[in-house]
PyMOL Python script that loads the backbone (N, CA, C, O; Angstrom):
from pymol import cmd

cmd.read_pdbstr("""\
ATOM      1  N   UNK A   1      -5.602  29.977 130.508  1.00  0.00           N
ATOM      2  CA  UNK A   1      -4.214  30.312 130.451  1.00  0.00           C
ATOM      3  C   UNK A   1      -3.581  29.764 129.183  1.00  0.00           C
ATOM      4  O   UNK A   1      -2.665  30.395 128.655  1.00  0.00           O
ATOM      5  N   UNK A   2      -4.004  28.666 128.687  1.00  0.00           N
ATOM      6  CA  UNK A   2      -3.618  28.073 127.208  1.00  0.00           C
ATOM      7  C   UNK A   2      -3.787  29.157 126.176  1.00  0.00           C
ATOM      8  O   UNK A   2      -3.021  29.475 125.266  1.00  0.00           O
ATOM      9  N   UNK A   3      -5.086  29.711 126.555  1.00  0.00           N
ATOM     10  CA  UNK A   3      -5.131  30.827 124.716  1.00  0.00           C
ATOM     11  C   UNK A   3      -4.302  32.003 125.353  1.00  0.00           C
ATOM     12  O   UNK A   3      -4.189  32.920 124.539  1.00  0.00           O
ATOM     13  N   UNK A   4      -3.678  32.266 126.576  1.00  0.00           N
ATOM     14  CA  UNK A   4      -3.631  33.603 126.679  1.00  0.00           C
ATOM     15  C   UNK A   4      -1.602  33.225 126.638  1.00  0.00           C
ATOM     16  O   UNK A   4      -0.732  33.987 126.215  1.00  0.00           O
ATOM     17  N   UNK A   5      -1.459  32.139 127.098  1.00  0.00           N
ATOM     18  CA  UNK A   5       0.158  32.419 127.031  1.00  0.00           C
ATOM     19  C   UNK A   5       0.469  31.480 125.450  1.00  0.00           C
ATOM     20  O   UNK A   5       1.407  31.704 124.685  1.00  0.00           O
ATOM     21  N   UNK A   6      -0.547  30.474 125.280  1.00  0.00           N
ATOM     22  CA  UNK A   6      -0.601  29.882 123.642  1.00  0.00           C
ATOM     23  C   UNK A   6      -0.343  30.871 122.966  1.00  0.00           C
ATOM     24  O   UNK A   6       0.756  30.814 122.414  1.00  0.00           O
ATOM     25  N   UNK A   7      -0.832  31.620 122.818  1.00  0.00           N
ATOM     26  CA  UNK A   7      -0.922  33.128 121.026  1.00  0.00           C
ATOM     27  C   UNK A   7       0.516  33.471 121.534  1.00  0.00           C
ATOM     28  O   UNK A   7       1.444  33.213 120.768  1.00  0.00           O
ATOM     29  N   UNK A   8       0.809  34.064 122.831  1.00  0.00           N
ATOM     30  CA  UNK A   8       1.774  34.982 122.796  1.00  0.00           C
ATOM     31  C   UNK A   8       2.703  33.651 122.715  1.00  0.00           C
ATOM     32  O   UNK A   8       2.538  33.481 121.507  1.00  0.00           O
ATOM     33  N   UNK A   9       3.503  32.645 123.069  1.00  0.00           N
ATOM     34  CA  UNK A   9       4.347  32.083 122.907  1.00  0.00           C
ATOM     35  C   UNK A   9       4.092  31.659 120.999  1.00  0.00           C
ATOM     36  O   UNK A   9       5.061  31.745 120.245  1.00  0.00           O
ATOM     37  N   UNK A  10       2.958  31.306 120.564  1.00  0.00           N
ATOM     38  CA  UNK A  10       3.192  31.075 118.819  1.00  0.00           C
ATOM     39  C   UNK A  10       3.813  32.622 118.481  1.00  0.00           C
ATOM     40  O   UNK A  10       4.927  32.382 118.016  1.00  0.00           O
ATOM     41  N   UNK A  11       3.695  33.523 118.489  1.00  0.00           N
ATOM     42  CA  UNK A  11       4.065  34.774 118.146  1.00  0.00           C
ATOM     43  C   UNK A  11       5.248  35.292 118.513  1.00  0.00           C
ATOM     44  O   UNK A  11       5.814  36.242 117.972  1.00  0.00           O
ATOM     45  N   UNK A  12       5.659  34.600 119.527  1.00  0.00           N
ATOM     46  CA  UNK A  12       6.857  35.270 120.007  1.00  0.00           C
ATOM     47  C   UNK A  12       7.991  34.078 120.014  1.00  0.00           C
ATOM     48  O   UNK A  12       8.971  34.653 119.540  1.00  0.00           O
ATOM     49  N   UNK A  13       8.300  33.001 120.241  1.00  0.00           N
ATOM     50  CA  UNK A  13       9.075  31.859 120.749  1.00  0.00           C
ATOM     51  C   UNK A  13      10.123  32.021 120.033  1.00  0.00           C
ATOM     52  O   UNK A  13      11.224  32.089 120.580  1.00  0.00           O
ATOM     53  N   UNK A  14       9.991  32.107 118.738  1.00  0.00           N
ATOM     54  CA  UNK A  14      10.857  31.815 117.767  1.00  0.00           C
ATOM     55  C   UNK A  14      12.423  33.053 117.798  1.00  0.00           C
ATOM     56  O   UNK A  14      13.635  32.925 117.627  1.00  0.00           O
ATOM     57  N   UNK A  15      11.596  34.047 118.078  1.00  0.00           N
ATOM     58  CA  UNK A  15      12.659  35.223 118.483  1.00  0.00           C
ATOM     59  C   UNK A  15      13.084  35.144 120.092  1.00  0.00           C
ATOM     60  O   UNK A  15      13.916  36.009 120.362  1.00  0.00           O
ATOM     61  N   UNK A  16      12.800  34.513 120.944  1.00  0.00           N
ATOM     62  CA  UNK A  16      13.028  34.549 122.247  1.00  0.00           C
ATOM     63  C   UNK A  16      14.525  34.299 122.345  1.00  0.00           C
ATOM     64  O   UNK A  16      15.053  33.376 121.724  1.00  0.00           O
ATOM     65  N   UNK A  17      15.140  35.052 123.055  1.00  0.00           N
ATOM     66  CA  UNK A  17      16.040  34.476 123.593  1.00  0.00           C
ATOM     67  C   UNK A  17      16.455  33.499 124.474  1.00  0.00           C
ATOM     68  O   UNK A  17      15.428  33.159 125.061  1.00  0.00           O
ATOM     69  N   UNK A  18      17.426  32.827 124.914  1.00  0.00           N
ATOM     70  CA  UNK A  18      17.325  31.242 125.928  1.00  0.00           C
ATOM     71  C   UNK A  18      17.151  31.838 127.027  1.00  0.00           C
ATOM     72  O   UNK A  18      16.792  31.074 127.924  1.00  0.00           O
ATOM     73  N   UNK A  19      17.307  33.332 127.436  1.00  0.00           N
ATOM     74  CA  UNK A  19      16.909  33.543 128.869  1.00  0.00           C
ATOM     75  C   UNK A  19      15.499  34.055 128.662  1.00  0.00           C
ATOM     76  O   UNK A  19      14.577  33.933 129.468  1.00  0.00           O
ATOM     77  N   UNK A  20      15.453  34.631 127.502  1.00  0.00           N
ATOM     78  CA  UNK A  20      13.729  35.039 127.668  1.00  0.00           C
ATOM     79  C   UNK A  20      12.679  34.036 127.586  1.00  0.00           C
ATOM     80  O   UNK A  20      11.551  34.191 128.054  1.00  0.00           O
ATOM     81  N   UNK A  21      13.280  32.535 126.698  1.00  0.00           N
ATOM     82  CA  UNK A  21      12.603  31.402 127.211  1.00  0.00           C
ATOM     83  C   UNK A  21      12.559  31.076 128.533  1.00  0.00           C
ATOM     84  O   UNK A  21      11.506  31.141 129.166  1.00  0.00           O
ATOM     85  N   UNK A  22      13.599  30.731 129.021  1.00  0.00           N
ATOM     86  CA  UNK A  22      13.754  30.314 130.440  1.00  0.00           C
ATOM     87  C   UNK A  22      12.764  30.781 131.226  1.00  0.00           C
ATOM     88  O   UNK A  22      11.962  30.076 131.838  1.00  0.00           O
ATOM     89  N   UNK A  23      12.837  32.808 131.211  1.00  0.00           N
ATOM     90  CA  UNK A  23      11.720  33.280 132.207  1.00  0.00           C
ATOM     91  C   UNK A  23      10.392  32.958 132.030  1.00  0.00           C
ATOM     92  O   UNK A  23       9.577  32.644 132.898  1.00  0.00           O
ATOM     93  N   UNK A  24      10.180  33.094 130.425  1.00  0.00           N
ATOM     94  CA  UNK A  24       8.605  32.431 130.124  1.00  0.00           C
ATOM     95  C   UNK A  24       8.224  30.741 130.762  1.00  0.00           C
ATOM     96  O   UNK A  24       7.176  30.327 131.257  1.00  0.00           O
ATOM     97  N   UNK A  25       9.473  30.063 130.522  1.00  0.00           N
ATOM     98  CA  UNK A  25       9.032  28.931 130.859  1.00  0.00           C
ATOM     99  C   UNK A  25       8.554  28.356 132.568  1.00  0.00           C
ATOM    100  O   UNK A  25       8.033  27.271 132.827  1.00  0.00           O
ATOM    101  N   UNK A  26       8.910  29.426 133.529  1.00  0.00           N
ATOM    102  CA  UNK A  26       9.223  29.874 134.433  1.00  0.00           C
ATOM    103  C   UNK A  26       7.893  30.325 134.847  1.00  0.00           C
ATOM    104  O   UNK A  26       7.453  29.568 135.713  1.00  0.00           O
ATOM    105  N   UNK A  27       7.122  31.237 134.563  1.00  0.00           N
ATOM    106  CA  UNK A  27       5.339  31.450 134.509  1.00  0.00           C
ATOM    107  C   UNK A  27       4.849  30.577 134.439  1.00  0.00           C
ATOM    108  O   UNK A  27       4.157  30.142 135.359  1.00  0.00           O
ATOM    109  N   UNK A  28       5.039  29.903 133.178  1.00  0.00           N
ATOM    110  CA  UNK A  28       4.067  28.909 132.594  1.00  0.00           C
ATOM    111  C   UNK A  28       3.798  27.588 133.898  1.00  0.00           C
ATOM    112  O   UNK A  28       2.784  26.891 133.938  1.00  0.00           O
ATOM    113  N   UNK A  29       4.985  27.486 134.895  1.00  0.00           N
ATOM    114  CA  UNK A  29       5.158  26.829 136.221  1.00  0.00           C
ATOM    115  C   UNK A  29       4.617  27.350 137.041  1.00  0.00           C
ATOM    116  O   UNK A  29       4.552  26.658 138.058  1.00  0.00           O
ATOM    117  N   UNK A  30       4.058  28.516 137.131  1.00  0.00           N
ATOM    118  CA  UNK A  30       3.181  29.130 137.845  1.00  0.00           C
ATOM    119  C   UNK A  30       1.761  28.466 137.883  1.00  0.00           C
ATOM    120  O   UNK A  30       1.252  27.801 136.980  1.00  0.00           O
ATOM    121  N   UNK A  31       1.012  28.894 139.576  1.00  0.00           N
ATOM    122  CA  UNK A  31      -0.521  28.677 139.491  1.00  0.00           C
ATOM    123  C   UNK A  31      -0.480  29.327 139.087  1.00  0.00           C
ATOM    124  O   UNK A  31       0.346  30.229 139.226  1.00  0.00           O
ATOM    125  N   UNK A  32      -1.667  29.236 138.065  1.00  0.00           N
ATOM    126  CA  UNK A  32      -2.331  29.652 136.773  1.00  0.00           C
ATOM    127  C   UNK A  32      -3.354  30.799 137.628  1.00  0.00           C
ATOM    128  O   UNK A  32      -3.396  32.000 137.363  1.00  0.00           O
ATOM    129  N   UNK A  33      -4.106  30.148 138.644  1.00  0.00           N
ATOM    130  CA  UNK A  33      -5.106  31.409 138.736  1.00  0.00           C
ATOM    131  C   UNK A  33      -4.417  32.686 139.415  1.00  0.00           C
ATOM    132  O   UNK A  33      -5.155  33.657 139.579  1.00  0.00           O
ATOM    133  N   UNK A  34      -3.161  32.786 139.802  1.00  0.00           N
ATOM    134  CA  UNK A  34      -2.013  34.046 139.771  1.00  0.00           C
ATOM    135  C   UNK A  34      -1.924  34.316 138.811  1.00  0.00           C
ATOM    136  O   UNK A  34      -2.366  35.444 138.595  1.00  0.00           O
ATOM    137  N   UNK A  35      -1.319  33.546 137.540  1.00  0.00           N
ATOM    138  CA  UNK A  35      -0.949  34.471 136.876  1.00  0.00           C
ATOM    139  C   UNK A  35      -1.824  34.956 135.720  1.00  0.00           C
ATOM    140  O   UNK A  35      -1.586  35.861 134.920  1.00  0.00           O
ATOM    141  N   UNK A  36      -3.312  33.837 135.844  1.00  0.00           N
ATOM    142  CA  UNK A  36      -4.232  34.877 135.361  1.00  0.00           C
ATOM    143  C   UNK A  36      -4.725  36.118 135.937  1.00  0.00           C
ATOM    144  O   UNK A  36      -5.226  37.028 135.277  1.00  0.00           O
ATOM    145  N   UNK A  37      -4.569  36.116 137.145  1.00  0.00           N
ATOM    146  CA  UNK A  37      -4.822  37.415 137.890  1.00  0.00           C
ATOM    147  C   UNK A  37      -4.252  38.711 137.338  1.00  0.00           C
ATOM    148  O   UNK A  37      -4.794  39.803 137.172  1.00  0.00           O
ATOM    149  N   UNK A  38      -2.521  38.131 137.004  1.00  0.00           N
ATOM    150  CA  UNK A  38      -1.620  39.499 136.947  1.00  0.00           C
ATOM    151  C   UNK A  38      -2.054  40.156 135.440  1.00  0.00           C
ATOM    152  O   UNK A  38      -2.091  41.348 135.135  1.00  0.00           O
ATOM    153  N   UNK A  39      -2.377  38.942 134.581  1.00  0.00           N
ATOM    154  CA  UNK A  39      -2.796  39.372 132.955  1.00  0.00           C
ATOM    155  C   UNK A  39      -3.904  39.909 133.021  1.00  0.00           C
ATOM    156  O   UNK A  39      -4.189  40.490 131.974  1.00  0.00           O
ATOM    157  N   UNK A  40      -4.641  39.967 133.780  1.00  0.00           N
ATOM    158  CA  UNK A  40      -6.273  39.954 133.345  1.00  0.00           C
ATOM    159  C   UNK A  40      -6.778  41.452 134.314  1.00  0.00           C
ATOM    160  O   UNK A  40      -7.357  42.400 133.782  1.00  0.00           O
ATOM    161  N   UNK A  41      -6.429  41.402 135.742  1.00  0.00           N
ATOM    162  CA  UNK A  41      -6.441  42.169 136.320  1.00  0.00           C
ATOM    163  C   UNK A  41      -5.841  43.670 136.970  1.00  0.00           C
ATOM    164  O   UNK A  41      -5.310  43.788 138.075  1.00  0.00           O
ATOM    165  N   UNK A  42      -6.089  44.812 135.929  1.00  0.00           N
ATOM    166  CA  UNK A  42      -5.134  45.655 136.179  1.00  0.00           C
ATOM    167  C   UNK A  42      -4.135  46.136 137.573  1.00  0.00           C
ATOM    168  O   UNK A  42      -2.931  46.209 137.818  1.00  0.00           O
ATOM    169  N   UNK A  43      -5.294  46.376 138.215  1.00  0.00           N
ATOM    170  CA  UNK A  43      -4.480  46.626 139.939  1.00  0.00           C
ATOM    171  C   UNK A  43      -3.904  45.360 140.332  1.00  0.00           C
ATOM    172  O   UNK A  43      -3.460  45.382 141.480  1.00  0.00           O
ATOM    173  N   UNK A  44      -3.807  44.505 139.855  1.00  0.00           N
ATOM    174  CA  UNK A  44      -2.799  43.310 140.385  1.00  0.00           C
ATOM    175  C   UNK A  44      -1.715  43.683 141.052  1.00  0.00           C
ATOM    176  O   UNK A  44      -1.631  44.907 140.948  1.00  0.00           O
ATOM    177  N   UNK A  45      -0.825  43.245 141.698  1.00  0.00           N
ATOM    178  CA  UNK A  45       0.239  43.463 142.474  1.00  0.00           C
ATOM    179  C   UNK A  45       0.996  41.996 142.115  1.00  0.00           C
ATOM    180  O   UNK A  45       1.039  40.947 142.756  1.00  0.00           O
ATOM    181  N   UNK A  46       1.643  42.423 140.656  1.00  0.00           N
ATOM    182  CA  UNK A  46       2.494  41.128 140.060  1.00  0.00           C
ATOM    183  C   UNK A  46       3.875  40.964 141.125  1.00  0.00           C
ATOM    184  O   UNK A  46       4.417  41.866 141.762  1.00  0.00           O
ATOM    185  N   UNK A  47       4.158  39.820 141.092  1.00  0.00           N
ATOM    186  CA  UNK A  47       5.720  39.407 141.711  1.00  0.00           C
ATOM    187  C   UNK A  47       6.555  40.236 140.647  1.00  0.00           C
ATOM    188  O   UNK A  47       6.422  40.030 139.441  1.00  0.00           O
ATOM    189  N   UNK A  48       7.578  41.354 141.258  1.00  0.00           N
ATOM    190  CA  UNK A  48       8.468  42.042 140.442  1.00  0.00           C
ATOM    191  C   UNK A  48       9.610  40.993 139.156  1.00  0.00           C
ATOM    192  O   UNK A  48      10.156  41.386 138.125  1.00  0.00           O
ATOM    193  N   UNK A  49       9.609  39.578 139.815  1.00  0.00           N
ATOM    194  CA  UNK A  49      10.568  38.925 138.906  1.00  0.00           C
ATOM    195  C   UNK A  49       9.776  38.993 137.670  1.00  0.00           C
ATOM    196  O   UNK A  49      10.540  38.808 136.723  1.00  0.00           O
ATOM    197  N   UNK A  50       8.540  39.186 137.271  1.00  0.00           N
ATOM    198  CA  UNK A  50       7.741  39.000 136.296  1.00  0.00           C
ATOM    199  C   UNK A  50       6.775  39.751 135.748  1.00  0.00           C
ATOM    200  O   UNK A  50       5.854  39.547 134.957  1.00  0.00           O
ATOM    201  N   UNK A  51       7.349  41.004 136.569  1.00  0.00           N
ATOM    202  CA  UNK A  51       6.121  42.395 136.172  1.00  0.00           C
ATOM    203  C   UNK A  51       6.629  42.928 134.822  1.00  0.00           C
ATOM    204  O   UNK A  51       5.989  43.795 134.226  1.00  0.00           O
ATOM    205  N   UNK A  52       7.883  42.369 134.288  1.00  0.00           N
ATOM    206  CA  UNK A  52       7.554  43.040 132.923  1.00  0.00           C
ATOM    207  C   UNK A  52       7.805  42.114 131.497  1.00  0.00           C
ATOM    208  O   UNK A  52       8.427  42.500 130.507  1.00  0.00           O
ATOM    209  N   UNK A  53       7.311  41.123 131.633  1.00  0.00           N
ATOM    210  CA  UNK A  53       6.406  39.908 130.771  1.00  0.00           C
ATOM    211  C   UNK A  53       5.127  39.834 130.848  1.00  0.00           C
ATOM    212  O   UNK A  53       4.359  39.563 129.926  1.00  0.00           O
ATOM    213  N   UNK A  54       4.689  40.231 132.670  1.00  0.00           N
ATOM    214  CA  UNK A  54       3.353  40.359 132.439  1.00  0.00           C
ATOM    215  C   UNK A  54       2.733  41.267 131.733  1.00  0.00           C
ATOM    216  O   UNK A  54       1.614  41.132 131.238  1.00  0.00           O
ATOM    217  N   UNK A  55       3.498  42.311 131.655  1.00  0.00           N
ATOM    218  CA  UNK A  55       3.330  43.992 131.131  1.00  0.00           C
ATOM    219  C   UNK A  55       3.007  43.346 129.551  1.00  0.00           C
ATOM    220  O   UNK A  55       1.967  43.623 128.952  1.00  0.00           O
ATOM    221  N   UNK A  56       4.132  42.394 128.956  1.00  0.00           N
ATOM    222  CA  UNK A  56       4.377  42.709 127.299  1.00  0.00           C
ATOM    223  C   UNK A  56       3.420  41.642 127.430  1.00  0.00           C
ATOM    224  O   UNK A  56       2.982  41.526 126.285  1.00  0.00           O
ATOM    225  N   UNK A  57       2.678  40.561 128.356  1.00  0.00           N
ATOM    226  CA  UNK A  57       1.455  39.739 128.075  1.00  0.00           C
ATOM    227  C   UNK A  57       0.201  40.460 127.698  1.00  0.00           C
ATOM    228  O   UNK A  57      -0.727  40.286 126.908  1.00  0.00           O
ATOM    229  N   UNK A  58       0.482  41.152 128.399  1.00  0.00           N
ATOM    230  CA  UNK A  58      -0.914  42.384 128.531  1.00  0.00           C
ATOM    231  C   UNK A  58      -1.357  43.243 127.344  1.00  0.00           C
ATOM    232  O   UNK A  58      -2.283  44.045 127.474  1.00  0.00           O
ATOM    233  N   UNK A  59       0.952  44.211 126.999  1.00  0.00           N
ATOM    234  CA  UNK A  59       0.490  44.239 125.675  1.00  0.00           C
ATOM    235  C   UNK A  59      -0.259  43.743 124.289  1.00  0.00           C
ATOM    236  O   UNK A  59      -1.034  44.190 123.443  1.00  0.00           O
ATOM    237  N   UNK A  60       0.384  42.673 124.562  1.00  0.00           N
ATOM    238  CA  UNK A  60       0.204  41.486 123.215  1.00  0.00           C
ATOM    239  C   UNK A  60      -1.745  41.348 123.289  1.00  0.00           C
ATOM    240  O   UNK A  60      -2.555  41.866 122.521  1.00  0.00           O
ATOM    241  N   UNK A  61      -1.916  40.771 124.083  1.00  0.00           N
ATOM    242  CA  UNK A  61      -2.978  41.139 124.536  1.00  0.00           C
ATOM    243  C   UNK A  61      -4.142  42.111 124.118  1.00  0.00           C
ATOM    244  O   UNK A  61      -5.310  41.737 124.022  1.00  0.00           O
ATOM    245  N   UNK A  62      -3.724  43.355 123.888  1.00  0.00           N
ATOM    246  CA  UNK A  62      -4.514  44.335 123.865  1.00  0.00           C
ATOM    247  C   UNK A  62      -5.398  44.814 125.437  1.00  0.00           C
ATOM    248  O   UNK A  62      -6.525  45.302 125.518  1.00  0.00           O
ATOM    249  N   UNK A  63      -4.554  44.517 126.431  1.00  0.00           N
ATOM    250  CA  UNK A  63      -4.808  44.707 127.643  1.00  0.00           C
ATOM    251  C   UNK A  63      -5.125  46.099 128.222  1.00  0.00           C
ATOM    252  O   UNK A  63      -6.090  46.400 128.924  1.00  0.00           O
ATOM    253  N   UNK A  64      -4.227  46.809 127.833  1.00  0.00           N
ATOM    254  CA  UNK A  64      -3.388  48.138 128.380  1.00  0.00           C
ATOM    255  C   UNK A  64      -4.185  49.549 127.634  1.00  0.00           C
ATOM    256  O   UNK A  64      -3.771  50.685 127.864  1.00  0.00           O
TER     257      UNK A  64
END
""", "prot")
cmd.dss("prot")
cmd.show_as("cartoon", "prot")
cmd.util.cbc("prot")
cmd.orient("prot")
């Protein structure tokens, strides 16, 4: 979970907004083996508060 929310937070943080921090910071409080599930695993069934960070994780990613 370090290299996968690491890259996207070096790449992204700086433009975040304080609520788009907040929500990221908010995952990152998450069990990890959830929310590696939701990144990693397409048919996942993400928690809606976070299905579309997981989405732009995924993007970033090269997931999708």
């Amino acid at each position: 979970m370090d290299i996968l929310l690491g890259r996207y937070a070096e790449a992204r943080l700086e433009a975040m907004t304080a609520e788009e921090l907040d929500h990221f910071e908010a995952l990152v409080e998450l069990p990890d083996p959830d929310v590696q599930n939701w990144i990693l695993s397409p048919g996942a069934v993400v928690d809606p508060d976070y299905a579309p960070l997981v989405a732009e994780l995924r993007r970033f990613h090269g997931l999708v």
